[in-house]
N, CA, C and O atoms as a GROMACS GRO file, in nm:
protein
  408
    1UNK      N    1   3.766  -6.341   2.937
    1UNK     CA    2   3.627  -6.368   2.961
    1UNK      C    3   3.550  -6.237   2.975
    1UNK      O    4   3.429  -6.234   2.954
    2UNK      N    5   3.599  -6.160   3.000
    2UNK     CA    6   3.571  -6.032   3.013
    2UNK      C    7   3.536  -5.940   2.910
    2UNK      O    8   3.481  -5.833   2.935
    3UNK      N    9   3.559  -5.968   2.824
    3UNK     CA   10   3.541  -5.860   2.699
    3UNK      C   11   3.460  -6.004   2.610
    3UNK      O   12   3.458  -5.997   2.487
    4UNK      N   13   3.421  -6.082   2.653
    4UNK     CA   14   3.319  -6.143   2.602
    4UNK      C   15   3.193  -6.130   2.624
    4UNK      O   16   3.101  -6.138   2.542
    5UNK      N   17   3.187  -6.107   2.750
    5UNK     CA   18   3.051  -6.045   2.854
    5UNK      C   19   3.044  -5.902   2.804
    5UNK      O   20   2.935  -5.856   2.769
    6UNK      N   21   3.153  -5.828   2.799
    6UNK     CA   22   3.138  -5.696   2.757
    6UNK      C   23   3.117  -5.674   2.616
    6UNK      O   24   3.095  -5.559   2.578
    7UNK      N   25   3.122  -5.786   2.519
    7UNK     CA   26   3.084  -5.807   2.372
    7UNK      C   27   2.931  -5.882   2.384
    7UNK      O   28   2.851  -5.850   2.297
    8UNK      N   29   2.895  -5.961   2.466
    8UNK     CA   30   2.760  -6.001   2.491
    8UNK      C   31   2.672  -5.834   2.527
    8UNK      O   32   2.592  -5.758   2.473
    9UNK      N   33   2.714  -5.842   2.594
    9UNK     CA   34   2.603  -5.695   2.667
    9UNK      C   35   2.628  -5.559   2.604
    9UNK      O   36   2.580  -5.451   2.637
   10UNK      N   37   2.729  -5.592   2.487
   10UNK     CA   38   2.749  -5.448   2.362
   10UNK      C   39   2.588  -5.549   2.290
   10UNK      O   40   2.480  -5.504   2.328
   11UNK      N   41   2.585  -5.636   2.223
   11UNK     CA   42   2.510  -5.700   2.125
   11UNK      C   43   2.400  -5.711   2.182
   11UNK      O   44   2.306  -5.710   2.102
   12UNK      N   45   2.362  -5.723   2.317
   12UNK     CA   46   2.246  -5.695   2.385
   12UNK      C   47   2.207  -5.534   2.378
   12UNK      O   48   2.129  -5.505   2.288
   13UNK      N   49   2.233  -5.474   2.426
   13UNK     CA   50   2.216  -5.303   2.419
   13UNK      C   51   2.186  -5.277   2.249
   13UNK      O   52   2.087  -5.212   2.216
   14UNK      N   53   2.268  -5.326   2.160
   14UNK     CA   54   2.240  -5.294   2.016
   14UNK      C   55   2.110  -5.338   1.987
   14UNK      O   56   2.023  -5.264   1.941
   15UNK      N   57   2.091  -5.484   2.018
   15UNK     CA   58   1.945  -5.526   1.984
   15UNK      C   59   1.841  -5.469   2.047
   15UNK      O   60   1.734  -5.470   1.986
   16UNK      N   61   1.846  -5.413   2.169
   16UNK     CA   62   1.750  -5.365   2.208
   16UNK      C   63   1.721  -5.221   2.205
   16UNK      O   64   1.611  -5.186   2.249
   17UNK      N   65   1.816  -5.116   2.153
   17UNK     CA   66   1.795  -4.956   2.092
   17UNK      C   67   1.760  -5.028   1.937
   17UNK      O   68   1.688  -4.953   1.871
   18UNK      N   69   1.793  -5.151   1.868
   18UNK     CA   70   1.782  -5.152   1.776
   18UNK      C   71   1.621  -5.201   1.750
   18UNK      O   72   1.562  -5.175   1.646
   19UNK      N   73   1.554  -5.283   1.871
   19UNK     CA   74   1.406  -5.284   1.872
   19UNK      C   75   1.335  -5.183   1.928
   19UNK      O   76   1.213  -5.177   1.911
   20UNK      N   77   1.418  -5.071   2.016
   20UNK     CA   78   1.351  -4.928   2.058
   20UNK      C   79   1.324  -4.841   1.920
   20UNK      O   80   1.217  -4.789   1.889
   21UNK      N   81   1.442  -4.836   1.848
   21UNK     CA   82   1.412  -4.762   1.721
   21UNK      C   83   1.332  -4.804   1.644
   21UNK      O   84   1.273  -4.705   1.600
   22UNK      N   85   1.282  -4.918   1.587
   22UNK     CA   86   1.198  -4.941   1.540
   22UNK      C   87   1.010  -4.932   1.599
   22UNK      O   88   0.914  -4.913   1.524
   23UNK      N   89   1.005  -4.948   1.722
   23UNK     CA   90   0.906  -4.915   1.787
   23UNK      C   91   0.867  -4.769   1.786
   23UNK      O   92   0.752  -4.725   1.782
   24UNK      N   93   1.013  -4.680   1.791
   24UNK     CA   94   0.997  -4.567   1.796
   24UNK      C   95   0.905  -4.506   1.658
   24UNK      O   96   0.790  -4.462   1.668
   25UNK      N   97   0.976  -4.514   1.542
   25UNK     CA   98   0.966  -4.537   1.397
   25UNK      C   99   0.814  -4.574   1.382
   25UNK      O  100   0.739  -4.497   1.321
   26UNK      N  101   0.768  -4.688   1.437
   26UNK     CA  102   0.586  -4.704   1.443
   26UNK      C  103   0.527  -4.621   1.488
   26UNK      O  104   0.422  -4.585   1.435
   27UNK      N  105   0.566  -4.573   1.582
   27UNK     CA  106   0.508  -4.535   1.684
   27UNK      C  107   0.488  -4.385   1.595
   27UNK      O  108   0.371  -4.347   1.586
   28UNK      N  109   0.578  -4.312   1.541
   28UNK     CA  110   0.607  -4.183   1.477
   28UNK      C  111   0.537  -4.163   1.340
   28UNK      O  112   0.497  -4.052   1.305
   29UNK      N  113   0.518  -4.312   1.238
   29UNK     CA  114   0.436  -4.342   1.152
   29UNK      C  115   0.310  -4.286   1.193
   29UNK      O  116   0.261  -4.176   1.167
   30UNK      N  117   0.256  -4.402   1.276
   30UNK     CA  118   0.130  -4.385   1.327
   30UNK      C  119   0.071  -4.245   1.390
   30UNK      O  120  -0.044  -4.208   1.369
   31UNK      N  121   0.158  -4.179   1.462
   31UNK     CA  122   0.151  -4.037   1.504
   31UNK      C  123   0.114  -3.948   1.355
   31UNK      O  124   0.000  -3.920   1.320
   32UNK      N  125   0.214  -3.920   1.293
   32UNK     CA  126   0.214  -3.859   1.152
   32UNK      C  127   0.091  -3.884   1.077
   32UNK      O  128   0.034  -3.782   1.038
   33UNK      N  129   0.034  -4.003   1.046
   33UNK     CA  130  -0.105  -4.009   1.012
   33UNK      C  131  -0.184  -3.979   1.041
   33UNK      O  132  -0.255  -3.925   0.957
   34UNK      N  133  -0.239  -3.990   1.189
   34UNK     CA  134  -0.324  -3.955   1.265
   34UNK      C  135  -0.293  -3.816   1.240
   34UNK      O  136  -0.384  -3.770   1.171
   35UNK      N  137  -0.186  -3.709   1.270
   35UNK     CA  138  -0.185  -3.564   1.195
   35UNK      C  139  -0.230  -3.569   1.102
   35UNK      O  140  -0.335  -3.505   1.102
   36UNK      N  141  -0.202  -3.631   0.978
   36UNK     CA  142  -0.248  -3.622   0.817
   36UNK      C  143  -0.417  -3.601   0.853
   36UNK      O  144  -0.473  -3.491   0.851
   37UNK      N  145  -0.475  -3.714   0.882
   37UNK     CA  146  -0.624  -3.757   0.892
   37UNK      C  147  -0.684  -3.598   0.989
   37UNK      O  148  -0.778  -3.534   0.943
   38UNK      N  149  -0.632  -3.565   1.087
   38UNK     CA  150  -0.637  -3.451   1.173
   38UNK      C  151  -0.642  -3.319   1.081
   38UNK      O  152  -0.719  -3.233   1.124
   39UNK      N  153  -0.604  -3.301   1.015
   39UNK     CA  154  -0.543  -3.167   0.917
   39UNK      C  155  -0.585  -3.170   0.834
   39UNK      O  156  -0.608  -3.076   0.758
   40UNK      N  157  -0.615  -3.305   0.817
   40UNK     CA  158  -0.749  -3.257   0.635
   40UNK      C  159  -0.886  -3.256   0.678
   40UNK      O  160  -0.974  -3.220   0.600
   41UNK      N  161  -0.921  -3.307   0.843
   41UNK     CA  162  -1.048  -3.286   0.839
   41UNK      C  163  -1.087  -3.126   0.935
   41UNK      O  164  -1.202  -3.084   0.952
   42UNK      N  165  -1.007  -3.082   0.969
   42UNK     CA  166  -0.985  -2.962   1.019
   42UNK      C  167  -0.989  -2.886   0.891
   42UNK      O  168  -1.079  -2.802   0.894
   43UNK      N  169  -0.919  -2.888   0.778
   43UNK     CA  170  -0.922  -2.809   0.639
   43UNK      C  171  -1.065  -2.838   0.596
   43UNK      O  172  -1.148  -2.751   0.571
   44UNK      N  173  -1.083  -2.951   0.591
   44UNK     CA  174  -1.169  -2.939   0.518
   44UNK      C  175  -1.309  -2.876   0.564
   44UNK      O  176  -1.402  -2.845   0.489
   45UNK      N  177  -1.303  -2.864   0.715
   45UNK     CA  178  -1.424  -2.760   0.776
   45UNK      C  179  -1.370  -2.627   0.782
   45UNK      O  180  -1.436  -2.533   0.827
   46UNK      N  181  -1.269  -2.617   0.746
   46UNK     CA  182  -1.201  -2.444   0.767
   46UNK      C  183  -1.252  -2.423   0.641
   46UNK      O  184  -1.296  -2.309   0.627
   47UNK      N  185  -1.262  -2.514   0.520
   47UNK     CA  186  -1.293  -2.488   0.388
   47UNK      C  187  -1.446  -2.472   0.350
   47UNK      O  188  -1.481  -2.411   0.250
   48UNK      N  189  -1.534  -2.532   0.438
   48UNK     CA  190  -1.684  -2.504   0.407
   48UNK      C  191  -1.711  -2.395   0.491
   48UNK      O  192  -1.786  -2.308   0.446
   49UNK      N  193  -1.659  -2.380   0.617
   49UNK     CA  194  -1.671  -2.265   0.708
   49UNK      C  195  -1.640  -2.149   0.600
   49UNK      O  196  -1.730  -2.066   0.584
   50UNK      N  197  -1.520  -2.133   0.522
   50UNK     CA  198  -1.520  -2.002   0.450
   50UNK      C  199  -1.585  -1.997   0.351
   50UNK      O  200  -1.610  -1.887   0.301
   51UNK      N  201  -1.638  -2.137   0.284
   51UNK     CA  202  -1.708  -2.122   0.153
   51UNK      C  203  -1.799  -2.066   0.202
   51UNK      O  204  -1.808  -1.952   0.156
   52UNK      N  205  -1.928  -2.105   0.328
   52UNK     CA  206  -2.029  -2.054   0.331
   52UNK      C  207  -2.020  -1.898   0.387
   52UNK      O  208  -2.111  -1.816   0.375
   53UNK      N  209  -1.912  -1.878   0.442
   53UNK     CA  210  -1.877  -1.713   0.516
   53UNK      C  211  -1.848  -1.628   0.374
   53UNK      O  212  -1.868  -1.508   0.388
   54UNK      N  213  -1.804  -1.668   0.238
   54UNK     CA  214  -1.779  -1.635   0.130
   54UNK      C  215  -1.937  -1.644   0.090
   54UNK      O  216  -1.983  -1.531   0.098
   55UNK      N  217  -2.001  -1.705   0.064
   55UNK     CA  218  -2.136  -1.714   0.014
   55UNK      C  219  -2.201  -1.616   0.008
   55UNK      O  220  -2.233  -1.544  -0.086
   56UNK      N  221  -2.241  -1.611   0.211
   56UNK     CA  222  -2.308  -1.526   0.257
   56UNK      C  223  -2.276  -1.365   0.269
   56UNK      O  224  -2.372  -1.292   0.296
   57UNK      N  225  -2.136  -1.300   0.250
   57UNK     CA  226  -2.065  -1.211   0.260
   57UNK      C  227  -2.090  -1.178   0.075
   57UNK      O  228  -2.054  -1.062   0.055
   58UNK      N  229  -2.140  -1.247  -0.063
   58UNK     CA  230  -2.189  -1.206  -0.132
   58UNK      C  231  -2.319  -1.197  -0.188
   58UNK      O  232  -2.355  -1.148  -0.295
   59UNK      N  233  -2.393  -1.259  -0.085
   59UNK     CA  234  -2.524  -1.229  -0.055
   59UNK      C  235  -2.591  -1.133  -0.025
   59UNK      O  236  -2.700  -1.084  -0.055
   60UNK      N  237  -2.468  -1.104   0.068
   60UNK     CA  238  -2.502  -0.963   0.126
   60UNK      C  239  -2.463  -0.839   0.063
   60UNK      O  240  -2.524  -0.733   0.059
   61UNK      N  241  -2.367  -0.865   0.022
   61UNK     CA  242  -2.329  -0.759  -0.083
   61UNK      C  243  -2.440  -0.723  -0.197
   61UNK      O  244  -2.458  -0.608  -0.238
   62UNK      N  245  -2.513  -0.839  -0.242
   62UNK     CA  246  -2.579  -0.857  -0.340
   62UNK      C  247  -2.740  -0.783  -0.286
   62UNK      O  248  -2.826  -0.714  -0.340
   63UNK      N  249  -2.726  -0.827  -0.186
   63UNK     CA  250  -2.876  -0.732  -0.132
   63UNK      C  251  -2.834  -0.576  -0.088
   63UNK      O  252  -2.896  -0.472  -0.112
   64UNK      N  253  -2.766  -0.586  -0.048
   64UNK     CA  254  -2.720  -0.416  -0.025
   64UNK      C  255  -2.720  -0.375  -0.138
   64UNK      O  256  -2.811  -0.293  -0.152
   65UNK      N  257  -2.653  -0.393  -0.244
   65UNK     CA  258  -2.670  -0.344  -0.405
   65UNK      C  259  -2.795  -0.367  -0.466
   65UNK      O  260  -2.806  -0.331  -0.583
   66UNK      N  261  -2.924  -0.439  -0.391
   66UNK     CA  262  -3.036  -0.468  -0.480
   66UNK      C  263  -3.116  -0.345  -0.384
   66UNK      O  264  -3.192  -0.267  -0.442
   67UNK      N  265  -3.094  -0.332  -0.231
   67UNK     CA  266  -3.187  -0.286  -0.159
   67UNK      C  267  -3.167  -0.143  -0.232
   67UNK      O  268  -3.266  -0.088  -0.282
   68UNK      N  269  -2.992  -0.060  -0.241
   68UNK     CA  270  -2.965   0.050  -0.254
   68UNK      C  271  -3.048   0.120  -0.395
   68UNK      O  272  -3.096   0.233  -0.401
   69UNK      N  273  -3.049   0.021  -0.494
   69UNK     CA  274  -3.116   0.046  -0.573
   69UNK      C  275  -3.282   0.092  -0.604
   69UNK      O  276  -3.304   0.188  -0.677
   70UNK      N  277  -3.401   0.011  -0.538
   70UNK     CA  278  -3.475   0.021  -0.490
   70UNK      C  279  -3.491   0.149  -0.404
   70UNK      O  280  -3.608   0.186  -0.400
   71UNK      N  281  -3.408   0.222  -0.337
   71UNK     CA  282  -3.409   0.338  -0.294
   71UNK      C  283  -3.379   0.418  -0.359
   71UNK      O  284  -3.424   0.528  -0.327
   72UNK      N  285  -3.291   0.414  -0.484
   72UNK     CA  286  -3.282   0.515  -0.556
   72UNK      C  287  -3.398   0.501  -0.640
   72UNK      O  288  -3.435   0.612  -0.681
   73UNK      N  289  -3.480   0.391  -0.686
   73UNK     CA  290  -3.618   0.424  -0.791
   73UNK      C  291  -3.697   0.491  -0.716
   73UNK      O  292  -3.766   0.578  -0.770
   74UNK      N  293  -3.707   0.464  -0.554
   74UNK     CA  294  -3.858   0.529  -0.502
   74UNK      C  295  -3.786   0.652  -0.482
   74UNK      O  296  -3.834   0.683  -0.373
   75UNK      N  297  -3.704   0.744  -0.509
   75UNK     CA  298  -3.692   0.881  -0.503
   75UNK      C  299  -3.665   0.941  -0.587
   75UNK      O  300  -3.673   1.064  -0.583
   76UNK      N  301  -3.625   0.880  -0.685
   76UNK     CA  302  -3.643   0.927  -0.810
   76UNK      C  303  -3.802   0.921  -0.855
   76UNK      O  304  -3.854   1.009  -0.924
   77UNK      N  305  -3.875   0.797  -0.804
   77UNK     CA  306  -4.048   0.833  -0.831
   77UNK      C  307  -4.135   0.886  -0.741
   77UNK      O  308  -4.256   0.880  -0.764
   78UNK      N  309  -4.075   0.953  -0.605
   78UNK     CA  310  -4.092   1.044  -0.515
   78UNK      C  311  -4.108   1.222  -0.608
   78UNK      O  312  -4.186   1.317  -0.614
   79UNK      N  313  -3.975   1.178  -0.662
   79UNK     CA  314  -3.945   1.329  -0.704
   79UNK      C  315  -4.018   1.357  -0.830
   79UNK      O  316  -4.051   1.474  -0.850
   80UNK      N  317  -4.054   1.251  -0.932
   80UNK     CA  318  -4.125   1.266  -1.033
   80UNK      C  319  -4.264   1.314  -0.996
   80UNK      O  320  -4.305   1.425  -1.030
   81UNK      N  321  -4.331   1.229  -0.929
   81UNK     CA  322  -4.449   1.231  -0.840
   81UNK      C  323  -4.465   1.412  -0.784
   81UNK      O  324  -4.562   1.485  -0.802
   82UNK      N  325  -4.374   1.438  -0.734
   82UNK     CA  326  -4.336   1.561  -0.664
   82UNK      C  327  -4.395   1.693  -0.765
   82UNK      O  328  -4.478   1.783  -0.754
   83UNK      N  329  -4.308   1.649  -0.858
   83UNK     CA  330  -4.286   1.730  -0.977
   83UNK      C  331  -4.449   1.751  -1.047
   83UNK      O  332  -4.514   1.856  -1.052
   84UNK      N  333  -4.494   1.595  -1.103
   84UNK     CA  334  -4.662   1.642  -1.157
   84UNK      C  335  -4.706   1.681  -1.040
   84UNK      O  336  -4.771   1.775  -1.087
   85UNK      N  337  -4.725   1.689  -0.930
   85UNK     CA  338  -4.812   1.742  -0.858
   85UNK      C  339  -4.810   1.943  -0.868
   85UNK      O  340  -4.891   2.029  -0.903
   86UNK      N  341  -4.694   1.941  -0.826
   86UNK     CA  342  -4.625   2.068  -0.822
   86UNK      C  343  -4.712   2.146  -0.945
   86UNK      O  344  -4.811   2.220  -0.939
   87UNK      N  345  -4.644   2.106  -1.041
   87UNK     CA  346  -4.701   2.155  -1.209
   87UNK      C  347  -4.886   2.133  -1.203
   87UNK      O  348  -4.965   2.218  -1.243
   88UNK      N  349  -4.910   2.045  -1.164
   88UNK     CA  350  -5.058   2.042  -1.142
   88UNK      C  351  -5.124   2.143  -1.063
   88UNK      O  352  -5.236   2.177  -1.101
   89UNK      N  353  -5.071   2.200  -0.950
   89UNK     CA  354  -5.106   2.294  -0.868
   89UNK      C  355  -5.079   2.457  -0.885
   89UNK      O  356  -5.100   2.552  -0.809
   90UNK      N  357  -5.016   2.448  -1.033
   90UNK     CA  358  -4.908   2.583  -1.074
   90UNK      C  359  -5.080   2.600  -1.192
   90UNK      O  360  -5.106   2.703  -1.253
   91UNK      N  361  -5.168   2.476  -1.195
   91UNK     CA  362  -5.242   2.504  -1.340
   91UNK      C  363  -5.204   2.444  -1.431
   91UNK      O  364  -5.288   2.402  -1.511
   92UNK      N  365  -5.061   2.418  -1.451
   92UNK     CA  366  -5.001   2.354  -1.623
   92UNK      C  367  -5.043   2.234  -1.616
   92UNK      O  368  -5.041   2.159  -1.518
   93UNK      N  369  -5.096   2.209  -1.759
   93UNK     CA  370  -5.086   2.064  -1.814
   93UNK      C  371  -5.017   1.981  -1.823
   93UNK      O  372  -4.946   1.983  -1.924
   94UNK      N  373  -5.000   1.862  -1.723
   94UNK     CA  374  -4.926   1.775  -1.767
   94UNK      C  375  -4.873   1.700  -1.911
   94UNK      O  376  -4.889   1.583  -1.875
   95UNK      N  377  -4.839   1.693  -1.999
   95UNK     CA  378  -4.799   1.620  -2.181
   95UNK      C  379  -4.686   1.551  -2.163
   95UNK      O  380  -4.577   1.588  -2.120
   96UNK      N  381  -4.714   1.474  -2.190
   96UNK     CA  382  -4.685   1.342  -2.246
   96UNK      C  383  -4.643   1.261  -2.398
   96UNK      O  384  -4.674   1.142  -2.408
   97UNK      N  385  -4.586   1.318  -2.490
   97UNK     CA  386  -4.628   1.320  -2.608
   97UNK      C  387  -4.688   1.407  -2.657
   97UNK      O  388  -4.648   1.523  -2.650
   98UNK      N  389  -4.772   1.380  -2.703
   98UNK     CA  390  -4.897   1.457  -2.784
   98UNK      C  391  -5.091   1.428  -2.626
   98UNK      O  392  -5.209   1.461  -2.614
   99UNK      N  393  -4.993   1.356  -2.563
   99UNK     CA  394  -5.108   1.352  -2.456
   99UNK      C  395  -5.113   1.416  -2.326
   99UNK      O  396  -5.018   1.415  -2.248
  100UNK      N  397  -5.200   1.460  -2.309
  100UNK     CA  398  -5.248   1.522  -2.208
  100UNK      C  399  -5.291   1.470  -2.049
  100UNK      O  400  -5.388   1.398  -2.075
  101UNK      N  401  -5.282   1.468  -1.974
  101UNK     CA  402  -5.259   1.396  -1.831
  101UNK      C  403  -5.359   1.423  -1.752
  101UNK      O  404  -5.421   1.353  -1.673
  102UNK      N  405  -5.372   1.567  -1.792
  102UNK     CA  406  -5.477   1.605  -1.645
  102UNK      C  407  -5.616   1.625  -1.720
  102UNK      O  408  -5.717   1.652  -1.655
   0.00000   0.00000   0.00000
């Protein structure tokens, strides 16, 4: 009688790690998704966060290369400027071609 009870309460213990594991198993599903759903919407703001940090980081690049430029025309037309004056104050004629300036 004894190892009948002890064969009852083996088949009890089995069924019931055998309904723990499966609960477990849901339970680990459901976890894992909720990561999935977690991790792509985290990417996907890590992904507009750098697109627009990428954007603006060639924006800026793009104005630093437009501003730098702009500083090199006004001193180069600083120095032109410089120059007719200079020659204007020496007496010489400014020419141009065949034209005359001053």
């Amino acid at each position: 009688m004894s190892s009948i009870a002890h064969a009852l309460s083996d088949i009890v213990s089995s069924f019931l790690e055998l309904i723990g594991s499966i609960v477990e198993t849901i339970f680990n599903i459901f976890r894992g998704a909720i990561d999935v759903v977690v991790q792509f919407v985290t990417g996907l703001v890590s992904m507009v966060l750098e697109l627009f940090k990428g954007a603006l980081h060639t924006a800026g690049g793009v104005g630093q290369f437009l501003a730098s430029n702009i500083v090199v025309l006004l001193v180069m037309g600083a120095a032109v400027f410089g120059f007719l004056q200079y020659q204007r104050s020496q007496g010489r004629t400014v020419q141009v071609g065949d034209k005359k300036l001053n």
